[in-house]
DRENTOR-279007 format. One record per atom (N, C-alpha, C, O, CB): x, y, z. Coordinates in pm, whole numbers, padded with zeros to 5 digits, always signed. Atoms other than C-alpha are relative to their C-alpha. Glycine has a CB too. Layout:
N
XYZ
...
This chain:
106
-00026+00118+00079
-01112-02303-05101
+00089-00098+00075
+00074-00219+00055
+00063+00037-00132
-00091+00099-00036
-00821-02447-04887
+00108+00047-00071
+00122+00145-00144
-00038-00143-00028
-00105+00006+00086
-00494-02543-04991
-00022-00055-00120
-00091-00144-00170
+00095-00058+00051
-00023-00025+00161
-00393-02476-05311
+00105-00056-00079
+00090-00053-00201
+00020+00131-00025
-00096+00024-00007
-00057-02623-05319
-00065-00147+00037
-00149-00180+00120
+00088+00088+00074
+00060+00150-00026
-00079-03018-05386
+00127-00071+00005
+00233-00013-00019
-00111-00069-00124
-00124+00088+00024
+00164-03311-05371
+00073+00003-00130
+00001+00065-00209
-00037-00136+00017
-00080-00033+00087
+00412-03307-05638
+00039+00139-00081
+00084+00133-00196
-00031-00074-00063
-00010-00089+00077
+00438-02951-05726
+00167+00035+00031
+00239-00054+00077
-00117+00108+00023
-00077-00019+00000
+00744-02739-05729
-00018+00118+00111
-00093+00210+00081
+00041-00003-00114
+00036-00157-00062
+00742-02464-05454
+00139+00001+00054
+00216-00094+00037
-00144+00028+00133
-00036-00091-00008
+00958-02218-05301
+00034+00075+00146
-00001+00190+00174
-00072+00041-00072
+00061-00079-00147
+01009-02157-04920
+00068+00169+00007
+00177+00203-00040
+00069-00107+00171
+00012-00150+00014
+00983-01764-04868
+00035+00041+00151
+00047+00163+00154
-00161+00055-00055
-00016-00035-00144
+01051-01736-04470
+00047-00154+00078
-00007-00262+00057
-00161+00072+00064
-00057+00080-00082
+01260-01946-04226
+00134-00084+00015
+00185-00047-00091
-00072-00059+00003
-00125+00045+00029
+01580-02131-04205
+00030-00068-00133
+00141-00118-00150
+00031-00081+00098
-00024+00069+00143
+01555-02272-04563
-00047+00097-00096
-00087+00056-00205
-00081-00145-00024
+00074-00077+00136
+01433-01951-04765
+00096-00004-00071
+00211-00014-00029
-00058+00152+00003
-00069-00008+00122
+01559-01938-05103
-00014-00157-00046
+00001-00183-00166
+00161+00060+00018
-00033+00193+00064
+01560-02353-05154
-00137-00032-00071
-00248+00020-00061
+00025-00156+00162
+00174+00035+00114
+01295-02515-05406
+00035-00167+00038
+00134-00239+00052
+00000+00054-00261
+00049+00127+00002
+01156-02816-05363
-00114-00119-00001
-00226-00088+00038
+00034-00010+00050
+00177+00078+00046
+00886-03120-05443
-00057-00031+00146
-00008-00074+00251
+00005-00194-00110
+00071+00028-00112
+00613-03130-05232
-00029-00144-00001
-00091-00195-00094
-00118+00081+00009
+00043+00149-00045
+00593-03510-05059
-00070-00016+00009
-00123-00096-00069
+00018-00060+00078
+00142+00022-00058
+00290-03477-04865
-00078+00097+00023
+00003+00188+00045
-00002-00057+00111
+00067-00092-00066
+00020-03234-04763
-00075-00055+00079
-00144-00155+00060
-00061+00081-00067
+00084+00020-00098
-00121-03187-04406
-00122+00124-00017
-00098+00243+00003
+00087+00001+00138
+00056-00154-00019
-00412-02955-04437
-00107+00037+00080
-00185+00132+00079
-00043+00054-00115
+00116-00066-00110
-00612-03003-04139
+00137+00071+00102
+00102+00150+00190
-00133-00159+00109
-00119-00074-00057
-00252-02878-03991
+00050+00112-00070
+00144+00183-00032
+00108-00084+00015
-00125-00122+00099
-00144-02629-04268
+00121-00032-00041
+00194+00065-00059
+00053+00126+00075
-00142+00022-00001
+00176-02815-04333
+00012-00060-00142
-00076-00114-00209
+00056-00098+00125
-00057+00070+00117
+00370-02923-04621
+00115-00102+00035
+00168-00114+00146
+00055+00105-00098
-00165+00048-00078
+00672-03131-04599
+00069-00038-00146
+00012-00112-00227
+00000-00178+00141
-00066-00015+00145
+00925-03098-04913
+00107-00089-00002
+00145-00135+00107
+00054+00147-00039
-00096+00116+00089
+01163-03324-05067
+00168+00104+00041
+00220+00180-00041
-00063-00011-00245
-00150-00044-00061
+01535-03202-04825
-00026+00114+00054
+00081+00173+00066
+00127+00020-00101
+00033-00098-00055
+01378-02916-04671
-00024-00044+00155
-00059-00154+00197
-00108+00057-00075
+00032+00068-00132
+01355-02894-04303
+00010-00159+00067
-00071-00232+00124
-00119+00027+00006
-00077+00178-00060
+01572-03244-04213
-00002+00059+00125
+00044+00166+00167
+00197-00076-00059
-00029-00014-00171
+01507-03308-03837
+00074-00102+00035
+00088-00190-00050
-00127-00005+00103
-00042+00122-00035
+01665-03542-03685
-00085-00079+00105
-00151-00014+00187
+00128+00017+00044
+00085+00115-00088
+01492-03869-03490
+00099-00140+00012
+00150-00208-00077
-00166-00046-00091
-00051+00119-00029
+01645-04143-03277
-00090-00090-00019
-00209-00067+00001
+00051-00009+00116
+00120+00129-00004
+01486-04490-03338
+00112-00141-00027
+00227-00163-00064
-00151+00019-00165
-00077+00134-00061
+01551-04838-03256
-00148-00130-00053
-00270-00122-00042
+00036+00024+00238
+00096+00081+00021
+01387-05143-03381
-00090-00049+00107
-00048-00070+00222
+00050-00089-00054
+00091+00039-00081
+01070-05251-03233
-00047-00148-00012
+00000-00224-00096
-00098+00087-00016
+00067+00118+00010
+00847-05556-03153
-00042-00030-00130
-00004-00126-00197
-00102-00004+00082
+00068-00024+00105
+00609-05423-03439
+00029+00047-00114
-00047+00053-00210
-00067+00051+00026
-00039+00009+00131
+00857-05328-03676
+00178-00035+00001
+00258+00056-00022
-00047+00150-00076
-00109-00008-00029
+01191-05506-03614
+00100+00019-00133
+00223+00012-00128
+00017-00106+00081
-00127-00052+00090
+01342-05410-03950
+00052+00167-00006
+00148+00208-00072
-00043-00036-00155
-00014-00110+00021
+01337-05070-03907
+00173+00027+00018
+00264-00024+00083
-00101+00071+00086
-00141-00060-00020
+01640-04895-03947
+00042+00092+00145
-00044+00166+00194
+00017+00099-00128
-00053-00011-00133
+01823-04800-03628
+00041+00107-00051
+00052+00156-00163
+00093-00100+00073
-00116-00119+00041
+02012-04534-03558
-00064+00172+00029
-00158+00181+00107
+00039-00021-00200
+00020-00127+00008
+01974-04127-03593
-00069-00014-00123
-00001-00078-00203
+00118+00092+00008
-00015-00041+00138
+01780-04055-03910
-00034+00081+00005
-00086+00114+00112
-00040-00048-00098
+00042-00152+00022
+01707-03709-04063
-00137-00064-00155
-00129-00146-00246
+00194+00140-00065
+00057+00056+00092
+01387-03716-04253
-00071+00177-00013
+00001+00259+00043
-00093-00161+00036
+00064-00086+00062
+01143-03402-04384
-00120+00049+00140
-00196-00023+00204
-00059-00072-00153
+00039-00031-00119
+01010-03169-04115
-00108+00094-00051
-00088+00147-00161
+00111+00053+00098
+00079-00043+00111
+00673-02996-04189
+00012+00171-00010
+00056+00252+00072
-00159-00055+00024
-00020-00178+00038
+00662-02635-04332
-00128+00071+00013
-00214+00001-00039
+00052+00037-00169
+00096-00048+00008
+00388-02407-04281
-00074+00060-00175
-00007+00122-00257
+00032+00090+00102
+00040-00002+00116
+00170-02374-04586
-00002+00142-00014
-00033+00138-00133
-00118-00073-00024
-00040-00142-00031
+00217-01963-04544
+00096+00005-00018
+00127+00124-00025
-00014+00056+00106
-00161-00026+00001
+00583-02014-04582
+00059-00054-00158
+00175-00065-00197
+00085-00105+00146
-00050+00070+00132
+00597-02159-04926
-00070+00068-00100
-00174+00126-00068
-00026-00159-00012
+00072-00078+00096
+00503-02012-05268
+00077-00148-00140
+00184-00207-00158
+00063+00226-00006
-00019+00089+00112
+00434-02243-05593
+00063+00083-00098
+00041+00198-00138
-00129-00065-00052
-00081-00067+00135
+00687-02207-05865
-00059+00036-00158
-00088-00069-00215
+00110-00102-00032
+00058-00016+00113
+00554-02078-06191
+00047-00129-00119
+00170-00138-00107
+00036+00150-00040
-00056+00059+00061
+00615-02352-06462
+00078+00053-00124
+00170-00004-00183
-00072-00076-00012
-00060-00061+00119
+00680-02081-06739
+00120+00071+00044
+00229+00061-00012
-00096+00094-00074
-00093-00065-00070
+00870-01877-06526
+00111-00032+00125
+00194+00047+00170
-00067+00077+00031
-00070+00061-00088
+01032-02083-06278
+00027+00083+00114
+00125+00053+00181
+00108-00047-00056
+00002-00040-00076
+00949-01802-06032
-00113-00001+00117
-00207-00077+00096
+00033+00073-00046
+00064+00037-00076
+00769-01759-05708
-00199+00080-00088
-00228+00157-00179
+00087+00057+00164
+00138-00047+00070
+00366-01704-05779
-00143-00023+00098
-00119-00092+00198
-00018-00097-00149
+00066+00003-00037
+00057-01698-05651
-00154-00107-00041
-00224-00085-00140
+00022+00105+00005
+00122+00073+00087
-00232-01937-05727
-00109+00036+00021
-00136+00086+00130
-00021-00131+00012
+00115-00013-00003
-00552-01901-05801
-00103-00091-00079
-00047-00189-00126
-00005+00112-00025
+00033+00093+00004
-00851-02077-05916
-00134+00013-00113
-00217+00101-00092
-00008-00041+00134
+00079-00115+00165
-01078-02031-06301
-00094-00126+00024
-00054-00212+00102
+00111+00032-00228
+00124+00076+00022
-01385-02244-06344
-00018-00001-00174
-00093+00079-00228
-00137+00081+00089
+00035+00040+00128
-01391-02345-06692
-00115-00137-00065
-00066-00250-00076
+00131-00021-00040
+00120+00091+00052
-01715-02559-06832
-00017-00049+00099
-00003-00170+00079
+00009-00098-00107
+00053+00069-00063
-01823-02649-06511
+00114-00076+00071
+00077-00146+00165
-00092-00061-00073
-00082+00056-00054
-01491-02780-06416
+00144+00102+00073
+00218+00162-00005
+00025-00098-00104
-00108-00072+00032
-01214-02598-06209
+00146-00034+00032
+00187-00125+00105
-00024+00106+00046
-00120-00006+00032
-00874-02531-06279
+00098+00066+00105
+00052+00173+00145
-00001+00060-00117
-00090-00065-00043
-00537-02441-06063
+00063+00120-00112
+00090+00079-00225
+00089-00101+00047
-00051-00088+00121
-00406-02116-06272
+00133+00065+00104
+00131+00063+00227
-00142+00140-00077
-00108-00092-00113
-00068-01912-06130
-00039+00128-00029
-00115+00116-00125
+00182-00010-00021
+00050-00082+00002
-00146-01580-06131
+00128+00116-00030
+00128+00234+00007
-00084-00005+00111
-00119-00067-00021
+00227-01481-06234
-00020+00001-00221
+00018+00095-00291
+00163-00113+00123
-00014-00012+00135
+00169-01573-06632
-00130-00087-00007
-00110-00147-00112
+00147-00051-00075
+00097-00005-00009
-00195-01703-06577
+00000-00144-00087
-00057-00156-00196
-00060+00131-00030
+00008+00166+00115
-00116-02137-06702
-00049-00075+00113
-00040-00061+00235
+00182-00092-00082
+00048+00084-00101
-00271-02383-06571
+00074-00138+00034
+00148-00214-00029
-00133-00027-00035
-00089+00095-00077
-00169-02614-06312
-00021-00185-00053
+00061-00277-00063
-00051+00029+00180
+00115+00149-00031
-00446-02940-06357
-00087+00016-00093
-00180-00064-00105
-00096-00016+00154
């Protein structure tokens, strides 16, 4: 099916210098596998205004570095714990379900 895990959910990283932290998913890459969460994985990047964008902000900034989609687990909404998703076909249409108290996502 792909990723399962979409923009705005709540997940959970499970392995790497940020396990234990929750946070909203910004963006998904998924011809890369990546997520990138809302204060998770801050890198830092020098930048300097350009020709093509001279307002940019100067300086050092720290912005959202991406996470491997293997390293994160969606939060249950009933349970506010880590979970597994999976995926129900109801009338022809289907559904995200968690597979921790079985609600749906969409």
């Amino acid at each position: 099916m792909g990723i399962r895990i979409r923009r705005d959910d709540e997940v959970v990283v499970i392995a790497g210098k940020d396990r234990g932290k929750t946070g909203k998913v910004l963006r998904v890459d998924p011809g890369k596998q990546r997520v990138y969460v809302e204060g998770l994985n801050l890198v830092k990047r020098h930048q300097r205004p350009t020709q093509l964008n001279p307002q940019a902000e100067a300086g050092v900034i720290e912005r959202e570095g991406p996470i491997h989609i293997s390293n994160v687990m969606l939060l249950d909404p009933q349970t506010n714990k880590p979970t597994r998703v999976g995926v129900s076909r109801e009338g022809g249409a289907y559904h995200r379900v968690t597979k921790r108290s079985n609600t749906k996502l969409d």
